[in-house]
SELUM-953727 format. One record per residue: z, x, y of N, C-alpha, C, O in turn; residue in three letters; residue number from 0. Coordinates in Angstrom, 1 decimal, decimal comma. Layout:
% SELUM-953727
Z X Y Z X Y Z X Y Z X Y ALA NUM
...
% end
This chain:
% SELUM-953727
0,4 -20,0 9,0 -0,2 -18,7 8,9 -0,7 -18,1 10,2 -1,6 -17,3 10,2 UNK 0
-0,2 -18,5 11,2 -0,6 -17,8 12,6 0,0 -16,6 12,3 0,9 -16,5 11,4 UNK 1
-0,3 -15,8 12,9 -1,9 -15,6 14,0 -3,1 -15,9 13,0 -4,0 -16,5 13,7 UNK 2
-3,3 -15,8 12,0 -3,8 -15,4 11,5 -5,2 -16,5 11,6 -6,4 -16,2 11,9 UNK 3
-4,8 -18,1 11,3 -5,3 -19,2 11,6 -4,3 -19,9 12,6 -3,1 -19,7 12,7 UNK 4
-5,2 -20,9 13,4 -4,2 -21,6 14,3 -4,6 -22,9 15,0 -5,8 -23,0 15,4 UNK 5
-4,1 -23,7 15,0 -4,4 -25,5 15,1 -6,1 -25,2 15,6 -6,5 -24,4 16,5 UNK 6
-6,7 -25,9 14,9 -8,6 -26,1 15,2 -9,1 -25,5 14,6 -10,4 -25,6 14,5 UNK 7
-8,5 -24,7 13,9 -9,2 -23,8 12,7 -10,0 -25,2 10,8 -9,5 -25,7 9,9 UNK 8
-11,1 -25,1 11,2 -11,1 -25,4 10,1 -11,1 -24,5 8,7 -11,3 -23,3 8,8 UNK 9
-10,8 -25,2 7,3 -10,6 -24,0 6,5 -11,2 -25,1 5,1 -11,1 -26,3 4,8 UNK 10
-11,9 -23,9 4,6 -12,8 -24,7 3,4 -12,2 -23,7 2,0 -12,4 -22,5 1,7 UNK 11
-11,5 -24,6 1,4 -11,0 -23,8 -0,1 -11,8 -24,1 -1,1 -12,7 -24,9 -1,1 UNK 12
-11,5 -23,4 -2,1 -12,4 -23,9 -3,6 -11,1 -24,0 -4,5 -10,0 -23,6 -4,3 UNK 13
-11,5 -24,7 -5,7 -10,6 -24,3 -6,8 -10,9 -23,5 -7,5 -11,9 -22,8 -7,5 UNK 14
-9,7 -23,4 -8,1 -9,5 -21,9 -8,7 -10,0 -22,0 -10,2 -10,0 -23,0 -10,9 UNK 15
-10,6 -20,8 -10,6 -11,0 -20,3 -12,4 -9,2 -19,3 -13,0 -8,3 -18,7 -12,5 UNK 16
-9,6 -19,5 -14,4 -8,6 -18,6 -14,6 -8,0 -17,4 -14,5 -7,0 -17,3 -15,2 UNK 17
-8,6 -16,0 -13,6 -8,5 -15,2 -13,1 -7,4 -14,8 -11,6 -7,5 -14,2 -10,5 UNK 18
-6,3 -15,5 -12,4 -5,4 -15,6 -10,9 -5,2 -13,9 -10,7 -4,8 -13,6 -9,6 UNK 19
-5,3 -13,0 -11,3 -5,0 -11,6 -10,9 -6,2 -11,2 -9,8 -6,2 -10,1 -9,3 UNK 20
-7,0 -12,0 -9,6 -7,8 -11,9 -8,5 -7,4 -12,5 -7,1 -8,0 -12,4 -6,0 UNK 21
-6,7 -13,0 -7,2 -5,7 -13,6 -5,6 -5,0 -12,6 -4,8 -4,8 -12,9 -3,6 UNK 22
-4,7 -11,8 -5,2 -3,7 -11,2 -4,7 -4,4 -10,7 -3,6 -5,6 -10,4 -3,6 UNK 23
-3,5 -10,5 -2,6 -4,3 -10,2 -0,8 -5,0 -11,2 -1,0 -6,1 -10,7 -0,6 UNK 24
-5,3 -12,4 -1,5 -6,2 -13,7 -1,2 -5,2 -14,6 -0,5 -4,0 -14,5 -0,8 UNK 25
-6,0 -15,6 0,6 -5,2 -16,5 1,1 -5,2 -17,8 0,4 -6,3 -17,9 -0,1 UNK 26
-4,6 -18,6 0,1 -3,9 -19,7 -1,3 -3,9 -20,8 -0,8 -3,8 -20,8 0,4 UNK 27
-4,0 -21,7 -1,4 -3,2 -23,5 -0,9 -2,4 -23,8 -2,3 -2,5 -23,5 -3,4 UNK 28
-1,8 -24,2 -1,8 -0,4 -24,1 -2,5 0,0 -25,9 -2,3 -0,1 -26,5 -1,2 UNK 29
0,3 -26,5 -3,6 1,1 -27,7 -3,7 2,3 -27,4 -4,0 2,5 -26,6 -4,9 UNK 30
3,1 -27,8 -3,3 4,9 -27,8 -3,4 5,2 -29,1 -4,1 4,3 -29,9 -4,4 UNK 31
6,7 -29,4 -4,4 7,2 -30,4 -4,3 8,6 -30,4 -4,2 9,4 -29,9 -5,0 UNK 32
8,9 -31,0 -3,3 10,1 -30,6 -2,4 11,1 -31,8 -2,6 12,1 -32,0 -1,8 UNK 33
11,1 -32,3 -3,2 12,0 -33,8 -4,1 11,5 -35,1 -4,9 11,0 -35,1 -6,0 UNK 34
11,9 -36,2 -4,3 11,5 -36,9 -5,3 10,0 -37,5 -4,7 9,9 -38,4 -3,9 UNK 35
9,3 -37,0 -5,3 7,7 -37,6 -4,7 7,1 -36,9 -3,5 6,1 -37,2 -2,8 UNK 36
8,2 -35,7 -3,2 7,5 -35,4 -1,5 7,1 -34,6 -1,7 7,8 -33,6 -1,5 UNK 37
5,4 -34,3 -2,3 5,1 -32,9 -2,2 4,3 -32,5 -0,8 4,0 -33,4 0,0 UNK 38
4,1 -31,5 -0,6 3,6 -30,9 0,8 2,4 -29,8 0,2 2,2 -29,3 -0,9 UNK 39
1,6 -29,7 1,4 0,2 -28,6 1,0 0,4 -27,0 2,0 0,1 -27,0 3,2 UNK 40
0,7 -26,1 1,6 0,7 -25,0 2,6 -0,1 -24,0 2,4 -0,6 -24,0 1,2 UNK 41
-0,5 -22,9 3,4 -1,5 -22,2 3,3 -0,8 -20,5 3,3 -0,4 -20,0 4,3 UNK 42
-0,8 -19,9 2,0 0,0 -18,7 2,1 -0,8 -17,8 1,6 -1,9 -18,2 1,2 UNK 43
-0,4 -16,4 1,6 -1,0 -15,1 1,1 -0,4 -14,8 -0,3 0,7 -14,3 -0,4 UNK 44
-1,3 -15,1 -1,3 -0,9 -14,0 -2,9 -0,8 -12,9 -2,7 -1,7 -12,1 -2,6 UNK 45
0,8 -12,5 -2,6 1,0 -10,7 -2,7 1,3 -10,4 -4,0 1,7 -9,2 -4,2 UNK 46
1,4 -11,1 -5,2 1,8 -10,5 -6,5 1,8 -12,1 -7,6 2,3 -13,3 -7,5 UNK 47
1,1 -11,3 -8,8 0,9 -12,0 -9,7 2,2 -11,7 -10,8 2,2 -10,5 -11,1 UNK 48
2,9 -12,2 -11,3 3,8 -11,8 -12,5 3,4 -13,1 -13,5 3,9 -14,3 -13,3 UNK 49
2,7 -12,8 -14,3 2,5 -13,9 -15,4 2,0 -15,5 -14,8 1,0 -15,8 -14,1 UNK 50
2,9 -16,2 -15,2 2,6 -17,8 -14,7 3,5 -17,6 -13,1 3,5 -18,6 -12,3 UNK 51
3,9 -16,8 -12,9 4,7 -16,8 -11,4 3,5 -16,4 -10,3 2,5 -15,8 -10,7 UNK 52
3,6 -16,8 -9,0 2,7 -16,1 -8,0 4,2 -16,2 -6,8 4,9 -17,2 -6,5 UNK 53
4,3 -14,5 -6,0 4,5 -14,6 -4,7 3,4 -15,0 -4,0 2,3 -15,2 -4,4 UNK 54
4,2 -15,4 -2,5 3,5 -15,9 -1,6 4,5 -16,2 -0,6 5,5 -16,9 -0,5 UNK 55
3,4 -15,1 0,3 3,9 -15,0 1,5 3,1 -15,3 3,3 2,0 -14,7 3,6 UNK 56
3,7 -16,1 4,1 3,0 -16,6 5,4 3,0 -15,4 5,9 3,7 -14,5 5,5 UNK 57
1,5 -15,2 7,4 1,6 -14,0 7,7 2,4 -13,8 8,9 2,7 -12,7 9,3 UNK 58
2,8 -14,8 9,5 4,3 -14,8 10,6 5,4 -14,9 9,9 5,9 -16,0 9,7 UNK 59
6,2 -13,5 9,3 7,0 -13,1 8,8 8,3 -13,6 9,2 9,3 -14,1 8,5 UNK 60
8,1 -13,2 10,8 9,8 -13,6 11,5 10,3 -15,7 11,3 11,3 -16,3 11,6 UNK 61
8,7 -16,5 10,6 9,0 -17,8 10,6 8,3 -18,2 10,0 7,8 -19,2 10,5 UNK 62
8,0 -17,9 9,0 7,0 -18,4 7,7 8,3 -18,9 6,6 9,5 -18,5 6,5 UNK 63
7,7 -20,0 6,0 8,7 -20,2 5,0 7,4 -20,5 3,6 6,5 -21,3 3,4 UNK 64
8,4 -19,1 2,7 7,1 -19,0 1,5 8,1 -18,4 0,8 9,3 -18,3 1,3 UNK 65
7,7 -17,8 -0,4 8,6 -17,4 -1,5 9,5 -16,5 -0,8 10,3 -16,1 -1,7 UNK 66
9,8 -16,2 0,1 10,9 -15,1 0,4 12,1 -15,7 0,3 13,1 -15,0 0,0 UNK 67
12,3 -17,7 0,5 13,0 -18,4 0,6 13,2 -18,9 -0,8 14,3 -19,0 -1,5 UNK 68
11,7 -19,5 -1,3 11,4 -20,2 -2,4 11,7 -19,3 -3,9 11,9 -19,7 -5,1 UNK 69
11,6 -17,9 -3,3 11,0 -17,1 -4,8 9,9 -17,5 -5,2 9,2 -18,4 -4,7 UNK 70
9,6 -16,8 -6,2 8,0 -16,7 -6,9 7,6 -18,3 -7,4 8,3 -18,8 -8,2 UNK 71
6,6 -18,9 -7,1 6,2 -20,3 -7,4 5,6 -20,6 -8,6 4,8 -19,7 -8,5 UNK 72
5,4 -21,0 -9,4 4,6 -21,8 -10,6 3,2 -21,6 -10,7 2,6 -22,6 -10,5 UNK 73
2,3 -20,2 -11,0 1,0 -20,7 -10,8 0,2 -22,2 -10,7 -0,5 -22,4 -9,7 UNK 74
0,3 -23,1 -11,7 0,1 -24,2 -11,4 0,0 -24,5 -9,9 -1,1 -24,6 -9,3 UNK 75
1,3 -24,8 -9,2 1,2 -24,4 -8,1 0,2 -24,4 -6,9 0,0 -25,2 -6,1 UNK 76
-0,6 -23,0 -7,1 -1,8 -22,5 -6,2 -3,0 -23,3 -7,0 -3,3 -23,5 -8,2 UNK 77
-3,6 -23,7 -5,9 -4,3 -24,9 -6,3 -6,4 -24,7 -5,8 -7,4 -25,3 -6,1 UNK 78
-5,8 -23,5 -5,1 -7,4 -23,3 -4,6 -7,1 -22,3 -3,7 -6,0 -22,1 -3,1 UNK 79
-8,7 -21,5 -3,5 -8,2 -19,9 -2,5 -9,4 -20,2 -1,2 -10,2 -21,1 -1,3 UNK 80
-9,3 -19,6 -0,3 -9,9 -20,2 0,6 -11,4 -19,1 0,7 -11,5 -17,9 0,3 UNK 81
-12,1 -19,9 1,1 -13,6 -19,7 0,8 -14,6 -19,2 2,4 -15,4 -18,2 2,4 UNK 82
-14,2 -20,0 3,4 -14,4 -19,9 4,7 -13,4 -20,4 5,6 -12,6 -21,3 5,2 UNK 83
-13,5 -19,8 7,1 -12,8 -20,4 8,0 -13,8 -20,7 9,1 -14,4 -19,7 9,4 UNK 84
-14,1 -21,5 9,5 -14,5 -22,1 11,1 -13,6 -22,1 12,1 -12,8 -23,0 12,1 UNK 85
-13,4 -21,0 13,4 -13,0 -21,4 14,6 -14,0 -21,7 15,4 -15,0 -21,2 15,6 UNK 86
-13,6 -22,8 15,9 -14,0 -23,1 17,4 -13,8 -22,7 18,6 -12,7 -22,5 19,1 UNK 87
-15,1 -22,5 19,0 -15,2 -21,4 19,8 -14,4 -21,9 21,4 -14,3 -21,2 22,3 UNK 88
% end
């Protein structure tokens, strides 16, 4: 998600209530699962809710990898929206 955040950034998420049409333009943590047992945690932007689907998109476009690749993810999926950020100064 650079620029946006960038290594030293702390980031404090919450979980989520059932109101996912409230994400959108929210920043997400997102559980993947990318084969057999390898899931991964990434940090993307909800640009659209369609039912149980959520886009999600990184904000370094030219090298983000998020639904542009993936397509629309599994609500389930989005796992918490982020609450604060801490940079160090």
């Amino acid at each position: 998600m650079a620029p946006t955040f960038n290594e030293g950034d702390w980031l404090l998420f919450i979980g989520l209530r059932s109101n996912l049409e409230s994400l959108v333009g929210k920043v997400v943590l997102i559980r993947r699962t990318s084969g057999a047992g390898s899931d991964f945690l990434a940090i993307k932007r909800a640009i659209r809710i369609d039912g149980a689907s959520v886009w999600v998109e990184g904000d370094n476009k030219e090298s983000s990898t998020d639904s542009r690749s993936w397509g629309a993810i599994p609500s389930a999926e989005v796992i918490g929206k982020l609450l604060l950020r801490y940079r160090k100064a």
